[in-house]
TIGUPA-131792 format. One record per residue (C-alpha): x, y, z; residue in one letter; residue number from 1. Coordinates in pm, 1 decimal. Layout:
        px        py        pz  vopa  selum
         X         Y         Z     A    NUM
...
END
This chain:
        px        py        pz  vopa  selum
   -1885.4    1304.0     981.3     X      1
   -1639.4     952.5    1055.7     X      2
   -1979.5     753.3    1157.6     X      3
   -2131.6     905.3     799.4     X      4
   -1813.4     795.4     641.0     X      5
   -1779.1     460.1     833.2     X      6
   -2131.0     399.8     714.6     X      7
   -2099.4     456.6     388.8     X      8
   -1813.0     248.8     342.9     X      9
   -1994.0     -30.6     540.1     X     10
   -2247.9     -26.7     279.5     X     11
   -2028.1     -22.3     -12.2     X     12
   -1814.5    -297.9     176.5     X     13
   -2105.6    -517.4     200.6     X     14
   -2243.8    -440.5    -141.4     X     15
   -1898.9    -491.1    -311.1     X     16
   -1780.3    -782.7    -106.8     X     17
   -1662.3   -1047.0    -362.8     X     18
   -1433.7    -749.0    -516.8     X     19
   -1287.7    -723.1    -174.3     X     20
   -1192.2   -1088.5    -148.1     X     21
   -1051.7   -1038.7    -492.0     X     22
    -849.0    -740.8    -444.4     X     23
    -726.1    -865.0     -88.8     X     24
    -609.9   -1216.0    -278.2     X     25
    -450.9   -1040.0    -550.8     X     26
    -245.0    -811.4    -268.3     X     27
    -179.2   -1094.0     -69.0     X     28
    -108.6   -1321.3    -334.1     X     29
     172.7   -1074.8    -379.0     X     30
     264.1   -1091.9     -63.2     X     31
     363.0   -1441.1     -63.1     X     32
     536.4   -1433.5    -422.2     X     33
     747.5   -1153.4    -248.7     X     34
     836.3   -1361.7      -4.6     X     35
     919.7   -1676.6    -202.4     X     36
    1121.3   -1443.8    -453.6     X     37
    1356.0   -1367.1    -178.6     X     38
    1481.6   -1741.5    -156.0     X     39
    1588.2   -1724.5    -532.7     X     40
    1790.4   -1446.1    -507.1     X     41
    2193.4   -1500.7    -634.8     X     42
    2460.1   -1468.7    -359.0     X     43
    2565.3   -1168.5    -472.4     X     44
    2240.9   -1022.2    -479.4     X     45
    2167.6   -1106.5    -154.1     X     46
    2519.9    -963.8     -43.9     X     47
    2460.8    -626.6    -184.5     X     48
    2083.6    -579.9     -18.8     X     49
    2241.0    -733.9     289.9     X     50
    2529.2    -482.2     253.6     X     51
    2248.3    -191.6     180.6     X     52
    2034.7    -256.4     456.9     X     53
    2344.3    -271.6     712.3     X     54
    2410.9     105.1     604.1     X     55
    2053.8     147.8     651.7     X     56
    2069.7      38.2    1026.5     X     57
    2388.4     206.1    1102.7     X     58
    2235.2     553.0     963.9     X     59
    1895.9     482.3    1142.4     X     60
    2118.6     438.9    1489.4     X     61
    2326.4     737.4    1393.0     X     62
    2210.0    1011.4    1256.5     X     63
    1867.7     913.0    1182.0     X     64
    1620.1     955.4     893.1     X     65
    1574.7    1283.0     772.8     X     66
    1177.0    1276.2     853.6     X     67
    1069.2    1546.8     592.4     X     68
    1253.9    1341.1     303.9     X     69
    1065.5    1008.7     412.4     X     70
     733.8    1207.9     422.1     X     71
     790.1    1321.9      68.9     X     72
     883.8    1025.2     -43.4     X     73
     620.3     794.7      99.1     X     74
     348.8    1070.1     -28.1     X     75
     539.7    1076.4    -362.0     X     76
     485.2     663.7    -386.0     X     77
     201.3     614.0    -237.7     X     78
     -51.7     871.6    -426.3     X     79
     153.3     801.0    -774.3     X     80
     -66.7     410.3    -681.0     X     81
    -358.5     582.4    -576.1     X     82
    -349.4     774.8    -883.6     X     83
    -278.1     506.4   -1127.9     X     84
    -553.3     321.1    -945.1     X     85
    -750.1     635.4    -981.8     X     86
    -690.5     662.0   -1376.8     X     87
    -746.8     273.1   -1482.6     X     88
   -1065.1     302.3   -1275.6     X     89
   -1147.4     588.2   -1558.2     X     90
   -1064.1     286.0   -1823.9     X     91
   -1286.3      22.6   -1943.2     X     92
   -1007.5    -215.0   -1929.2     X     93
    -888.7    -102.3   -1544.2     X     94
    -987.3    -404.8   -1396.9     X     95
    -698.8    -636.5   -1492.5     X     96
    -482.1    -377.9   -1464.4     X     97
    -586.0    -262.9   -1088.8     X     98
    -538.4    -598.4    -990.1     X     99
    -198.6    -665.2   -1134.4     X    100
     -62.7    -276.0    -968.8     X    101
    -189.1    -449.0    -616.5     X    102
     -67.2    -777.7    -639.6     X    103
     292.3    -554.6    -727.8     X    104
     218.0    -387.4    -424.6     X    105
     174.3    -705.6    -227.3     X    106
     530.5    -811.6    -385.6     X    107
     709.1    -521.6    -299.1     X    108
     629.8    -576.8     110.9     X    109
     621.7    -896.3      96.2     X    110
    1034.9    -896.3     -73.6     X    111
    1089.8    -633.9     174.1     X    112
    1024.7    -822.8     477.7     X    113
    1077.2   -1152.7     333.7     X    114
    1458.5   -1015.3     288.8     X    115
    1456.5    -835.3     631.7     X    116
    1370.8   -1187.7     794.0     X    117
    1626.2   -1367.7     560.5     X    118
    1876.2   -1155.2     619.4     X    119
    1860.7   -1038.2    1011.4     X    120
    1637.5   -1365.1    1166.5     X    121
    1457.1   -1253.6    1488.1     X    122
    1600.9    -937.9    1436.6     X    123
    1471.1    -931.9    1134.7     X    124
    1137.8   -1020.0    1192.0     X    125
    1093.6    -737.8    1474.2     X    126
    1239.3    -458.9    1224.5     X    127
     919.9    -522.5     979.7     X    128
     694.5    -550.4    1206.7     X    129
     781.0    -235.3    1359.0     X    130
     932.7     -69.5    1040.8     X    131
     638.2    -194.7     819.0     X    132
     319.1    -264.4    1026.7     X    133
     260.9     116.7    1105.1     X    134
     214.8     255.0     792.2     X    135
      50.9     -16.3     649.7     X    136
    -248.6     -21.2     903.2     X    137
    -364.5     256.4     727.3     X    138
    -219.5     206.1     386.7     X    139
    -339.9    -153.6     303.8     X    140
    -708.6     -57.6     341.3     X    141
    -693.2     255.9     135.1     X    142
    -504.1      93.8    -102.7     X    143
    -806.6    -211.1    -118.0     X    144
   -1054.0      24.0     -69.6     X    145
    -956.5     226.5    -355.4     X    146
    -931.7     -87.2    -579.0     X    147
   -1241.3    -209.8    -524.5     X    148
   -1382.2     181.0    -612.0     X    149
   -1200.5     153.8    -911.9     X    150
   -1285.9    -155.2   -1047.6     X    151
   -1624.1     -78.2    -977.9     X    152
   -1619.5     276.7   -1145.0     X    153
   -1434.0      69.1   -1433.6     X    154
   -1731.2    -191.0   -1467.1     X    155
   -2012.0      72.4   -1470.9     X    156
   -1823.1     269.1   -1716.5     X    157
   -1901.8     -63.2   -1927.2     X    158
   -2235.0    -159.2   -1849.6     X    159
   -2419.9     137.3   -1656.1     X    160
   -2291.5     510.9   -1834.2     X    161
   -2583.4     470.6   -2079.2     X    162
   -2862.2     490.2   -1827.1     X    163
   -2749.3     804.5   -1752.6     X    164
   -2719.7    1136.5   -1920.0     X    165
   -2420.2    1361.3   -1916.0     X    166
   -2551.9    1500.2   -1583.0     X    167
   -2551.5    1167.6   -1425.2     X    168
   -2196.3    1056.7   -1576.7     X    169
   -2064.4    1366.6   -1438.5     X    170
   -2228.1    1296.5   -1076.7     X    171
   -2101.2     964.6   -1112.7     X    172
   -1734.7    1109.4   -1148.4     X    173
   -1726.5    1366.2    -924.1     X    174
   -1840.4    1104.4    -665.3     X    175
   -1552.1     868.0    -739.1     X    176
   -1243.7    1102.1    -747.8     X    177
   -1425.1    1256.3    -391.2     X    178
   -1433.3     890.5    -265.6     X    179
   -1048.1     915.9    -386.0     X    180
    -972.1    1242.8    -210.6     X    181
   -1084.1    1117.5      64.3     X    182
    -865.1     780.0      51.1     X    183
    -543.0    1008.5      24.3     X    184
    -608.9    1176.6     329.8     X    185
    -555.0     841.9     487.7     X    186
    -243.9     807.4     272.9     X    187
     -94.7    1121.2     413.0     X    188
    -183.7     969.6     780.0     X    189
      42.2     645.1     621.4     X    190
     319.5     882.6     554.2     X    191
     353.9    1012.1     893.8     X    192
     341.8     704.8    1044.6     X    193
     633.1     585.0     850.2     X    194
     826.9     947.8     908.7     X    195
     760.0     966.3    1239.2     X    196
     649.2     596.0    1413.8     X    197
     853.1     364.3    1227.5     X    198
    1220.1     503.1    1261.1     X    199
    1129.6     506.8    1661.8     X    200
     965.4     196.1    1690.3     X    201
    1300.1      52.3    1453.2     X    202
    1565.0     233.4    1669.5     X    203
    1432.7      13.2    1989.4     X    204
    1451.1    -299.4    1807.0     X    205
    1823.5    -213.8    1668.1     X    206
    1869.2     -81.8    2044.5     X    207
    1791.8    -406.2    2253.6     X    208
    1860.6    -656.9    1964.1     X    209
    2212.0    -539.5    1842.7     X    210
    2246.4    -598.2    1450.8     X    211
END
């Protein structure tokens, strides 16, 4: 069943290409505005995240994360995107706005470890890679993956719904949101990575690299 799915998605990758490099510039395009944003924050703003993610690392060498809470929360997050991603791909104006939810997405990681690496240095830049790299491995391409699905669903909702009857529109949708099921099973493989790989990968950094 993976080599069917791998295959299929080879194909679709290949076929849908230039909406790949799209949706990847658009995420990483918000990547790097995340990380410039960081350098324009106030002093005081910069003191209270600095001051938040201190209580962070003291909690994370304490007590810990409470594992459950971070798996609800990252599902909670991550499949409220999917599913907005999901609905504008029902729109015939979800292009645009598919791009514009990824290249927040891009912003939001990109101001997190932009601010981890302003804030802590080396430090810094060994806490996001091993707080934020996990997760991400499997989030980033279901995230692009299900961009690209729903910008294409969007565009033949435009030009290709009248070749088909209501049989075929129907097939056509039940196709899609599978295609989207499917994505969130790798979602909930994101959230356990950041419940459960993250906080141990994080607690060696904080352990040999004293914050």
């Amino acid at each position: 069943m993976l080599k069917s799915l791998k295959k299929i998605w080879l194909s679709h990758f290949r076929d849908n290409l230039w909406l790949y490099l799209l949706v990847l510039a658009c995420l990483v395009l918000g990547v790097i505005m995340g990380t410039v944003t960081v350098k324009l924050l106030s002093p005081d703003e910069a003191l209270e995240l600095g001051e938040y993610l201190s209580s962070f690392i003291v909690g994370l060498e304490g007590i810990g994360l409470d594992q459950l809470t971070v798996v609800r929360q990252s599902l909670y997050n991550n499949f409220k995107t999917m599913g907005l991603i999901w609905f504008l791909g029902l729109t015939v104006v979800g292009t645009p706005l598919i791009l514009i939810l990824l290249f927040v997405e891009g912003f939001t990681l990109g101001f997190t470890a932009g601010f981890l690496v302003e804030a802590k240095g080396i430090q810094g830049v060994l806490l996001a890679i091993t707080g934020l790299t996990p997760p991400n491995v499997l989030l980033l391409p279901a995230l692009i993956t299900a961009g690209v699905l729903g910008i294409t669903f969007s565009i033949w909702l435009v030009k290709g719904r009248q070749e088909l009857g209501r049989s075929g529109i129907l097939q056509q949708f039940l196709a899609y949101s599978l295609s989207m099921g499917i994505l969130g099973m790798v979602i909930v493989g994101a959230g356990l990575l950041e419940a459960y790989c993250s906080p141990v990968l994080m607690k060696l950094v904080i352990s040999y690299f004293p914050f």
